[in-house]
DRENTORKOL-3810 file (N, C-alpha, C; in nm, 4 decimals):
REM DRENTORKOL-3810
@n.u->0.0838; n.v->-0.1151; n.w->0.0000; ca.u->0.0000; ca.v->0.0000; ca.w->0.0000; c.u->0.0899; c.v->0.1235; c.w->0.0000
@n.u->0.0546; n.v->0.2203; n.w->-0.0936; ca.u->0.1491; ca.v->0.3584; ca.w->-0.1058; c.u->0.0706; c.v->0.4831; c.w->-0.0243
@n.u->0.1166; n.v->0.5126; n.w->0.0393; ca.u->0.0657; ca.v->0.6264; ca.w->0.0815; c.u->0.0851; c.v->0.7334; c.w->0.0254
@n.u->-0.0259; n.v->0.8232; n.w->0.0083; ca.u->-0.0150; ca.v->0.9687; ca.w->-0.0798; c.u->0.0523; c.v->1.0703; c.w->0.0308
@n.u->0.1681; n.v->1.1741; n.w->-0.0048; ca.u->0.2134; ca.v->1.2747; ca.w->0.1097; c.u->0.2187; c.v->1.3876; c.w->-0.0355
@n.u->0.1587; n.v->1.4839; n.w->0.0622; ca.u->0.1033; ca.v->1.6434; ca.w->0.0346; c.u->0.1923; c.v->1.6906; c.w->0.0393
@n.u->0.2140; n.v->1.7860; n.w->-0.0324; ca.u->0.3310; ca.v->1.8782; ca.w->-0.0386; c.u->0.3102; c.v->1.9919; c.w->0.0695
@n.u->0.3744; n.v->2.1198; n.w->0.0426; ca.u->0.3344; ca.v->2.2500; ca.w->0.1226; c.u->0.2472; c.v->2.2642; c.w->0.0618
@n.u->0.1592; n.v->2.2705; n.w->-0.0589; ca.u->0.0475; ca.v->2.3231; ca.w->-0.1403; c.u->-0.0860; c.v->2.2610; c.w->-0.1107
@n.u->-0.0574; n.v->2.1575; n.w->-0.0391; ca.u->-0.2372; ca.v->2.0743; ca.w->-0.0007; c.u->-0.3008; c.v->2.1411; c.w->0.0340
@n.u->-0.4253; n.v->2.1139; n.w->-0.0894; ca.u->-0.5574; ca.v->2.1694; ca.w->-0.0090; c.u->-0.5753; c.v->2.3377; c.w->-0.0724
@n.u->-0.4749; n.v->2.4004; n.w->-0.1451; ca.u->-0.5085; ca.v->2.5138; ca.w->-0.1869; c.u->-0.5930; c.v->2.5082; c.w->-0.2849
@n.u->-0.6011; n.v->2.4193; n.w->-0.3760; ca.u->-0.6963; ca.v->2.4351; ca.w->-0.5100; c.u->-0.8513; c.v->2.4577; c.w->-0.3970
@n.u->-0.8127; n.v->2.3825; n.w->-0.2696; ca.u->-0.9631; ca.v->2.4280; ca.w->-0.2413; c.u->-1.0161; c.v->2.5735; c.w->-0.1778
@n.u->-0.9038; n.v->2.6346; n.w->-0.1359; ca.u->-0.8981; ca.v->2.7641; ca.w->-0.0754; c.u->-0.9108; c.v->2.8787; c.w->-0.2138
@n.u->-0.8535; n.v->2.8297; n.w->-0.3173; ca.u->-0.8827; ca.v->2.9146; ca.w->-0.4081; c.u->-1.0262; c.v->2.9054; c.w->-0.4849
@n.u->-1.0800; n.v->2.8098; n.w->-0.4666; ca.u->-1.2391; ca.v->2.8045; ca.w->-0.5879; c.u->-1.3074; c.v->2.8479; c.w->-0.4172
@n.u->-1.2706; n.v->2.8506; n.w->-0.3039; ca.u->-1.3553; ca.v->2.8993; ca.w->-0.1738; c.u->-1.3737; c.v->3.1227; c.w->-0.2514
@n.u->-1.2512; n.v->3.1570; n.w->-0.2811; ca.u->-1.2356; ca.v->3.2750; ca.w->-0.3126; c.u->-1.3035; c.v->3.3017; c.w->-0.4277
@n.u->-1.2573; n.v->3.1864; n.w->-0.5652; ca.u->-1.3076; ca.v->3.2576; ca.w->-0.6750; c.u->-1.4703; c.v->3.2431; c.w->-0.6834
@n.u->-1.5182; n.v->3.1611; n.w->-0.6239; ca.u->-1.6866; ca.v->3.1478; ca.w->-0.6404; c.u->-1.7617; c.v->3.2180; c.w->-0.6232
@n.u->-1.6958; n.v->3.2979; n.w->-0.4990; ca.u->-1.8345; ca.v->3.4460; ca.w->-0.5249; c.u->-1.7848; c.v->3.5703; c.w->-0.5884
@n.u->-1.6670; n.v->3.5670; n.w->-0.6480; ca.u->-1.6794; ca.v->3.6237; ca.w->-0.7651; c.u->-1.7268; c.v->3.6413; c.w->-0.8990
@n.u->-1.7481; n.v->3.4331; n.w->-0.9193; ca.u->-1.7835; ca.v->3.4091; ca.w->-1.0356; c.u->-1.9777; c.v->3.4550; c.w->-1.0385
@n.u->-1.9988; n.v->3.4147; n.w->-0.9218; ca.u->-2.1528; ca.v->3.4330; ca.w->-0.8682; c.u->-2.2310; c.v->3.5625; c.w->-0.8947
@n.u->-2.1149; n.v->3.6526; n.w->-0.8512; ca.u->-2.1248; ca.v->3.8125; ca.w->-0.8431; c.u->-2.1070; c.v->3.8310; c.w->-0.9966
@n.u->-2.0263; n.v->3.7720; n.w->-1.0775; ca.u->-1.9945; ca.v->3.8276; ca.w->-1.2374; c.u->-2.1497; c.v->3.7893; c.w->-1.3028
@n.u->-2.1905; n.v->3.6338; n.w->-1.2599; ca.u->-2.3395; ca.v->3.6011; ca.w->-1.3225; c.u->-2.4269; c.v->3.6759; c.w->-1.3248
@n.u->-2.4520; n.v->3.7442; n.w->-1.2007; ca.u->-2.5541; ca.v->3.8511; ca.w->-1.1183; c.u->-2.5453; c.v->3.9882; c.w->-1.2141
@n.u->-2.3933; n.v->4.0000; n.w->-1.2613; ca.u->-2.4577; ca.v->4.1298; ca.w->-1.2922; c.u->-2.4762; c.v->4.1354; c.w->-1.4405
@n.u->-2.4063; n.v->4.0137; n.w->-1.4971; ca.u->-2.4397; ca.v->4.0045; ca.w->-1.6575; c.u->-2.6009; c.v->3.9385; c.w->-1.6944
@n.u->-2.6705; n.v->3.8954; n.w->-1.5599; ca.u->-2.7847; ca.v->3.8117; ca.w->-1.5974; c.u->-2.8786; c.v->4.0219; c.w->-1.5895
@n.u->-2.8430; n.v->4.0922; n.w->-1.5066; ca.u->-2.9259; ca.v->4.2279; ca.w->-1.4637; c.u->-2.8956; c.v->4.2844; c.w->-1.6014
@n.u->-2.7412; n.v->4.2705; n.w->-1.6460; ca.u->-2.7386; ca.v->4.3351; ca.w->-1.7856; c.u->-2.8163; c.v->4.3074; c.w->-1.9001
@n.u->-2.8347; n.v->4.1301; n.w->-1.9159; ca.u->-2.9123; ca.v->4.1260; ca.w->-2.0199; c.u->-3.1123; c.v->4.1338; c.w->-2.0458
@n.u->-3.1085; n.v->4.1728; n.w->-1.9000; ca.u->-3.2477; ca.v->4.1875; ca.w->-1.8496; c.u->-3.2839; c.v->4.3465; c.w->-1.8792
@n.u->-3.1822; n.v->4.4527; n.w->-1.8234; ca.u->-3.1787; ca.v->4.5691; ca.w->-1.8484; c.u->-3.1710; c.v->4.6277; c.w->-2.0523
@n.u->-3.1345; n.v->4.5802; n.w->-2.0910; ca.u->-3.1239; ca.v->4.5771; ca.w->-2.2279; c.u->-3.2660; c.v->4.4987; c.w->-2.2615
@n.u->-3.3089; n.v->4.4145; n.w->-2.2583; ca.u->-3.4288; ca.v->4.3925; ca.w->-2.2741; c.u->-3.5078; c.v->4.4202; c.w->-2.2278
@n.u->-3.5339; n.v->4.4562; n.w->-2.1075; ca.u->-3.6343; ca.v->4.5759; ca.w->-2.0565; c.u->-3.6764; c.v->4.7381; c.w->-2.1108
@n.u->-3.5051; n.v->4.7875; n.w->-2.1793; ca.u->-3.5047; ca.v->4.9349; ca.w->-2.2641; c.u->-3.5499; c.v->4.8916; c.w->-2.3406
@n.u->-3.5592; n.v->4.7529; n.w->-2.4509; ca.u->-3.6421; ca.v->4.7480; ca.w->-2.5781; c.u->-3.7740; c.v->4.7404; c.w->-2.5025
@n.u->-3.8449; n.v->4.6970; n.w->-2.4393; ca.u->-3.9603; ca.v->4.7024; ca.w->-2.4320; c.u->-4.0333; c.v->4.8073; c.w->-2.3779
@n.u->-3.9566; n.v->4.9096; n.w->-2.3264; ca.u->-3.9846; ca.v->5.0428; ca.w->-2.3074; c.u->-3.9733; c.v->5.0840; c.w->-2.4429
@n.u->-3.8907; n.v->5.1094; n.w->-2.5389; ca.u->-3.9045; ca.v->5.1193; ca.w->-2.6593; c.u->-3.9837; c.v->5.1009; c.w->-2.7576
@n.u->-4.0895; n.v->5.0144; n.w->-2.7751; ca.u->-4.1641; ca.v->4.9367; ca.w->-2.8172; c.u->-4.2851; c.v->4.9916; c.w->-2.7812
@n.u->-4.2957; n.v->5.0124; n.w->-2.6256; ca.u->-4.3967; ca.v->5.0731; ca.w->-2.5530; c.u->-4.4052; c.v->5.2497; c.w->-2.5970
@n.u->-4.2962; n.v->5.3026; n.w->-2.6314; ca.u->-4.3025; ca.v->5.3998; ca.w->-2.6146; c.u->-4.3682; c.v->5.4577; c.w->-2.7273
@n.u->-4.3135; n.v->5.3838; n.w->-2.8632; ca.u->-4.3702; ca.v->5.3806; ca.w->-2.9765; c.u->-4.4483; c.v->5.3866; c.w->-3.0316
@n.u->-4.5747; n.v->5.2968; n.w->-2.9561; ca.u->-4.7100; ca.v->5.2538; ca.w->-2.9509; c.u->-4.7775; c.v->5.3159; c.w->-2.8751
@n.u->-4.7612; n.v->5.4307; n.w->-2.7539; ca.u->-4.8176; ca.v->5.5028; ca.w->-2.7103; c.u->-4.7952; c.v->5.6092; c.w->-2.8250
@n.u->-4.6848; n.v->5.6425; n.w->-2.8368; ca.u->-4.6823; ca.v->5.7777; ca.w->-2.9165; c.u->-4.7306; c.v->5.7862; c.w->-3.0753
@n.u->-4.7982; n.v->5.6504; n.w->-3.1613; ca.u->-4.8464; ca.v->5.6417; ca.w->-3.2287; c.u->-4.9905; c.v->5.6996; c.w->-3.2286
@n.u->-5.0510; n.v->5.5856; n.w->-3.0960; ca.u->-5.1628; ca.v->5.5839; ca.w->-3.0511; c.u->-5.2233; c.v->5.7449; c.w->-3.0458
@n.u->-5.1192; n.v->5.8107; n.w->-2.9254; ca.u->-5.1706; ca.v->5.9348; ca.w->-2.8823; c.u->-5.2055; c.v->6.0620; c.w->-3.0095
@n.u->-5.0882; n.v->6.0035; n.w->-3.1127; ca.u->-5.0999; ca.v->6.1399; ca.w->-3.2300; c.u->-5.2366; c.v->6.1132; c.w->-3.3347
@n.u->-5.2492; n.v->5.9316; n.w->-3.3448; ca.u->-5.4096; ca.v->5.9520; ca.w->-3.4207; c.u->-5.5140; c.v->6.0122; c.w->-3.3472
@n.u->-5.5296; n.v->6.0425; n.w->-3.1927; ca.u->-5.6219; ca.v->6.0842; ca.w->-3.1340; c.u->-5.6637; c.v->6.0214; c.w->-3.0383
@n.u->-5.6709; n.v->5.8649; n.w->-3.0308; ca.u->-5.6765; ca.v->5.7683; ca.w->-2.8800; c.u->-5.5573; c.v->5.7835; c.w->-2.8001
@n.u->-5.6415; n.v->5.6748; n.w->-2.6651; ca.u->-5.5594; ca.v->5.6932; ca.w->-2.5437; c.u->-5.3846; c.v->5.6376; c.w->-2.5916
@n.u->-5.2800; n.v->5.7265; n.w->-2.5898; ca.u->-5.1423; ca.v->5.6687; ca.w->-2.5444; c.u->-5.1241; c.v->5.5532; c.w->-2.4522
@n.u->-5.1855; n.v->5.6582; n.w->-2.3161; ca.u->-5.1062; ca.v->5.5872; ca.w->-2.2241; c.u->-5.1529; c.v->5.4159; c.w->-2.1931
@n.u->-5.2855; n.v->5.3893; n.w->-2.2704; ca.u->-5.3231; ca.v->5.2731; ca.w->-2.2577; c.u->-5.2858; c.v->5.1931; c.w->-2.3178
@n.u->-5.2543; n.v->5.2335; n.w->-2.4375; ca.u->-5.1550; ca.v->5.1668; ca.w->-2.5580; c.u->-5.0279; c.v->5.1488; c.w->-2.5552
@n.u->-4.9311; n.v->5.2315; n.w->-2.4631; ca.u->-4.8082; ca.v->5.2129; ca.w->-2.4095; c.u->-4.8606; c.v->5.1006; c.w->-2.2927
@n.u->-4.9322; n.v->5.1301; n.w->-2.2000; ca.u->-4.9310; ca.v->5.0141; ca.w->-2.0915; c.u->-4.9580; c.v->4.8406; c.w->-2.1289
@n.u->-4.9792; n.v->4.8432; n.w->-2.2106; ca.u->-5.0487; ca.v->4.7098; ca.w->-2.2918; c.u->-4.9575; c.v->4.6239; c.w->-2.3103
@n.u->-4.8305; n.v->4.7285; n.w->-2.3830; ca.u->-4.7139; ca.v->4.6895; ca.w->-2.4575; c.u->-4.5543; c.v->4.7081; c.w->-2.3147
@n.u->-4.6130; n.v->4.7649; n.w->-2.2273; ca.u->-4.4853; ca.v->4.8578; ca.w->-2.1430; c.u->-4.4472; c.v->4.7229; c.w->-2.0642
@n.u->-4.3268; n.v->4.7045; n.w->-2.0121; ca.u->-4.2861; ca.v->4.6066; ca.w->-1.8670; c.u->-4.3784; c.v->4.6171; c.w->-1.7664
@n.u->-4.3795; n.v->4.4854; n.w->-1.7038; ca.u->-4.4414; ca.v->4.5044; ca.w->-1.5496; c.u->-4.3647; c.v->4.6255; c.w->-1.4927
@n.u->-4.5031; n.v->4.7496; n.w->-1.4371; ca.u->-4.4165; ca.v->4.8613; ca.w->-1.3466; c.u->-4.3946; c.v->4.9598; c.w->-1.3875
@n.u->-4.4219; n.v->4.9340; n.w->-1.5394; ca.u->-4.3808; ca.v->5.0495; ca.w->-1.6136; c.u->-4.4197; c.v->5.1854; c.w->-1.5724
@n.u->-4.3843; n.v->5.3168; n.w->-1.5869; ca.u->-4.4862; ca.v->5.4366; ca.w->-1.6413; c.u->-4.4718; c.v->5.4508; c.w->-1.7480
@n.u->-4.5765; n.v->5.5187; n.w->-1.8298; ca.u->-4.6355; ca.v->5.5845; ca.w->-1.8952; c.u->-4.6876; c.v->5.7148; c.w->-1.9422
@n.u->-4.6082; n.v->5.8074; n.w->-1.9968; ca.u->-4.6679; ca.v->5.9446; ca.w->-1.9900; c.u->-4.6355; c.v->6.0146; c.w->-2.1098
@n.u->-4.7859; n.v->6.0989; n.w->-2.1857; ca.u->-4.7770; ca.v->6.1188; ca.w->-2.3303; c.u->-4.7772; c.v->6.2276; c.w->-2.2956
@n.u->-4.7073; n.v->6.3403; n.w->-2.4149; ca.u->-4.7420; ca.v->6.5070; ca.w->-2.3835; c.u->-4.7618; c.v->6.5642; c.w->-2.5363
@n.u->-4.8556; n.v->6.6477; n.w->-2.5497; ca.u->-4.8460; ca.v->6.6917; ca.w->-2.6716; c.u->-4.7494; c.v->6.8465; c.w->-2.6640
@n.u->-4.7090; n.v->6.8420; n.w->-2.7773; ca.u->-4.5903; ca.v->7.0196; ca.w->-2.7749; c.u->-4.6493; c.v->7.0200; c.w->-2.9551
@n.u->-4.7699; n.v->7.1120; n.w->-2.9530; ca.u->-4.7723; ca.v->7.1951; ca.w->-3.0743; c.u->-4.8089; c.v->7.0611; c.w->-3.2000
@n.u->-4.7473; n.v->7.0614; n.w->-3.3078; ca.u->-4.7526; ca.v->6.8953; ca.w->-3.3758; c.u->-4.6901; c.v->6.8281; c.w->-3.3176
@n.u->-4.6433; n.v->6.7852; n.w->-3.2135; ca.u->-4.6179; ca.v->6.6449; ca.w->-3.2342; c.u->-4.6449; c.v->6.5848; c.w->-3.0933
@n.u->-4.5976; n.v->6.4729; n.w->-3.0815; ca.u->-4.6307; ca.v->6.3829; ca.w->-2.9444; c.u->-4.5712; c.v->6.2927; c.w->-2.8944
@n.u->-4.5447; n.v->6.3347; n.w->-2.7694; ca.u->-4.3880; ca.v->6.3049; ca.w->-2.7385; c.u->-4.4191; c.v->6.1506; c.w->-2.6289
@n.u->-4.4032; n.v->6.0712; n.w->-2.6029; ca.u->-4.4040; ca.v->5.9519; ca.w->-2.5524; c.u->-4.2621; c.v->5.8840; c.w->-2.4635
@n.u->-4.3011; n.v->5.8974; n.w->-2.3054; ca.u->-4.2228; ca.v->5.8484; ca.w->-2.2606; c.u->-4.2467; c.v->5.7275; c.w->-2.1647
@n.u->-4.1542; n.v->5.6369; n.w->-2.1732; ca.u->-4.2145; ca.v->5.5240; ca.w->-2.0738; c.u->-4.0323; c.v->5.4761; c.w->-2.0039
@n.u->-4.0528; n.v->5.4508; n.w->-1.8555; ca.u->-3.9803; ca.v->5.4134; ca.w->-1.7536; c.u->-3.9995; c.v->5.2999; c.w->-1.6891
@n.u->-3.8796; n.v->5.1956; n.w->-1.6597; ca.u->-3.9269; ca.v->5.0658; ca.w->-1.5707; c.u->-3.7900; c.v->5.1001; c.w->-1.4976
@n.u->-3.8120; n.v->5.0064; n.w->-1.3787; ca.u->-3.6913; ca.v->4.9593; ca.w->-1.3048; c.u->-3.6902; c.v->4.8003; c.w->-1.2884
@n.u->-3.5385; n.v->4.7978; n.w->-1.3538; ca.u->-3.4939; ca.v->4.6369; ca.w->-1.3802; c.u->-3.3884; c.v->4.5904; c.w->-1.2391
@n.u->-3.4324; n.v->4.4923; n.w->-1.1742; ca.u->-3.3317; ca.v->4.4769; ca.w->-1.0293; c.u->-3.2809; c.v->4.3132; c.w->-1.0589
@n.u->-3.1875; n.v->4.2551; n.w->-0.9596; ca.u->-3.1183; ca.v->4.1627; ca.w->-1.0341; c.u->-3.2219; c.v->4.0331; c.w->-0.9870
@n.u->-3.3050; n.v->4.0391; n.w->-0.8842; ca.u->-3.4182; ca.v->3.9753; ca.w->-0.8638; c.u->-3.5419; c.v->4.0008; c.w->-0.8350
@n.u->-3.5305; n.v->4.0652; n.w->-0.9176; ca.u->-3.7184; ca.v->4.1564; ca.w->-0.9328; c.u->-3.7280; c.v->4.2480; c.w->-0.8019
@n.u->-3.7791; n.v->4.1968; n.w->-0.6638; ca.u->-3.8021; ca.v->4.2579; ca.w->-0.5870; c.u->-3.7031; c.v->4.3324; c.w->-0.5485
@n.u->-3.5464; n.v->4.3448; n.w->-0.5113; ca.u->-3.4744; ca.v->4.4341; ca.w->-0.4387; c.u->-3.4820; c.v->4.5435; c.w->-0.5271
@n.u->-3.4241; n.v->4.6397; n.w->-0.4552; ca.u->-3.4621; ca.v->4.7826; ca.w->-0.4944; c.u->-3.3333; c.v->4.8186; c.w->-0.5258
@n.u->-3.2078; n.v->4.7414; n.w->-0.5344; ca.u->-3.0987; ca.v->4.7486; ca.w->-0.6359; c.u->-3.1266; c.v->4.7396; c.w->-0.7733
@n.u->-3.0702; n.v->4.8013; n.w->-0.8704; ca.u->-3.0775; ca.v->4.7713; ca.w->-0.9894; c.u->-3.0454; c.v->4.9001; c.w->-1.0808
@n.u->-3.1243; n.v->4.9070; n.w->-1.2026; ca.u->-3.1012; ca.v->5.0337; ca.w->-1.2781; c.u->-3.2514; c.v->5.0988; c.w->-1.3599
@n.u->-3.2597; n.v->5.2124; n.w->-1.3476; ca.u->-3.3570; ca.v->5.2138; ca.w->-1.4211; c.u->-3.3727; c.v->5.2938; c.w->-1.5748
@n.u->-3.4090; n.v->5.1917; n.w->-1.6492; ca.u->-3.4362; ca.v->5.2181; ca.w->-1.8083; c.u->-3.5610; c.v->5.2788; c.w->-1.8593
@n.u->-3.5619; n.v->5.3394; n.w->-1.9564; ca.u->-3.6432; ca.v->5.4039; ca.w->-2.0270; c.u->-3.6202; c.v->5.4281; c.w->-2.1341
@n.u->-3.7332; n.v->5.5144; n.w->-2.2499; ca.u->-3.7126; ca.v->5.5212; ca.w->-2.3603; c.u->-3.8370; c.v->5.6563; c.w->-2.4082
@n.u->-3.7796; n.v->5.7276; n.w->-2.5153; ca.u->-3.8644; ca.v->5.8364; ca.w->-2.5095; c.u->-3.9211; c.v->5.8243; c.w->-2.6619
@n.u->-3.9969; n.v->5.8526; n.w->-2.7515; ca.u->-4.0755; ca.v->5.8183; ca.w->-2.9156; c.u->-4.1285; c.v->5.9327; c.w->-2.8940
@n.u->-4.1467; n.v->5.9974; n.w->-3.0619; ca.u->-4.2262; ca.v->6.1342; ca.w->-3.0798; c.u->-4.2643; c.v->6.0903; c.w->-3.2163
@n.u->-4.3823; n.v->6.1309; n.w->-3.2667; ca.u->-4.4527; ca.v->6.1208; ca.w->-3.3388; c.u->-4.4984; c.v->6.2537; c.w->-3.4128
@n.u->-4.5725; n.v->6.2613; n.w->-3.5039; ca.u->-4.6215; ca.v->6.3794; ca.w->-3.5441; c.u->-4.7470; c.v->6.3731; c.w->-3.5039
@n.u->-4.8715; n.v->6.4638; n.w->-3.4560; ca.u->-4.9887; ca.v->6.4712; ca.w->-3.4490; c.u->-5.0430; c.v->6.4721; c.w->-3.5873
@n.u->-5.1611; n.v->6.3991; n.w->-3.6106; ca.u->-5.2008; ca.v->6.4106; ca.w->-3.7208; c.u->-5.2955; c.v->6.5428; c.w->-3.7253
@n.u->-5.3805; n.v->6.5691; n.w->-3.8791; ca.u->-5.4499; ca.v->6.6786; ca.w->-3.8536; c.u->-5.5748; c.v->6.6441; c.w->-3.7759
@n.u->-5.6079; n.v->6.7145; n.w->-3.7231; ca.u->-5.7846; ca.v->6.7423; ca.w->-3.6786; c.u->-5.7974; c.v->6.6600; c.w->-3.5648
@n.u->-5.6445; n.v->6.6452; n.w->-3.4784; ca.u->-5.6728; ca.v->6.5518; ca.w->-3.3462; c.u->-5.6565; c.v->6.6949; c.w->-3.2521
@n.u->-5.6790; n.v->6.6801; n.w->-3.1291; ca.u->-5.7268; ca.v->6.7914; ca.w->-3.0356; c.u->-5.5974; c.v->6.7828; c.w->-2.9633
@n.u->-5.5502; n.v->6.9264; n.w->-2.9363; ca.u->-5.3779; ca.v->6.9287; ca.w->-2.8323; c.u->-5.4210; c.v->6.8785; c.w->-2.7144
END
């Protein structure tokens, strides 16, 4: 029977994946918030679009942005003279509920058409 003998180095491979793991954990966390945040601005985008379509034929925006907007979203149309300006806001966190995170938005303007009311 051979017995195995450890050098001075035993046991570090395990002291080092003890260190690198919540780094690697922490790198997941914030690239999983990144690709959530980027897809959250398109759908503010999208939303914003469709309100500010909506609002310049003469119906409700903001109902037409909310339809289309993220859970949470706002919603808020303004008219300036011709045209119609459409903005919509979410906040993206790295697990929905904490109140860490970033918040995205996206703004669309449209032209008013004729004979809709400022």
């Amino acid at each position: 029977m051979t017995r195995r003998r450890y050098g001075p180095d035993g046991g570090s491979a395990t002291a080092e994946i003890a260190v690198a793991l919540p780094a690697l954990v922490l790198l997941l966390v914030v690239g999983l918030t990144a690709v959530a945040a980027v897809r959250t601005q398109l759908e503010c985008l999208d939303a914003a679009r469709e309100a500010a379509r909506a609002a310049a034929r003469g119906d409700p925006g903001e109902a037409a942005g909310a339809r289309v907007a993220p859970p949470g979203a706002t919603v808020a149309v303004v008219r300036h003279g011709g045209t119609t300006v459409a903005t919509v806001r979410a906040h993206v966190g790295p697990f929905g509920g904490w109140n860490l995170g970033i918040d995205v938005g996206a703004t669309a303007v449209a032209s008013t058409e004729p004979g809709v009311a400022p």
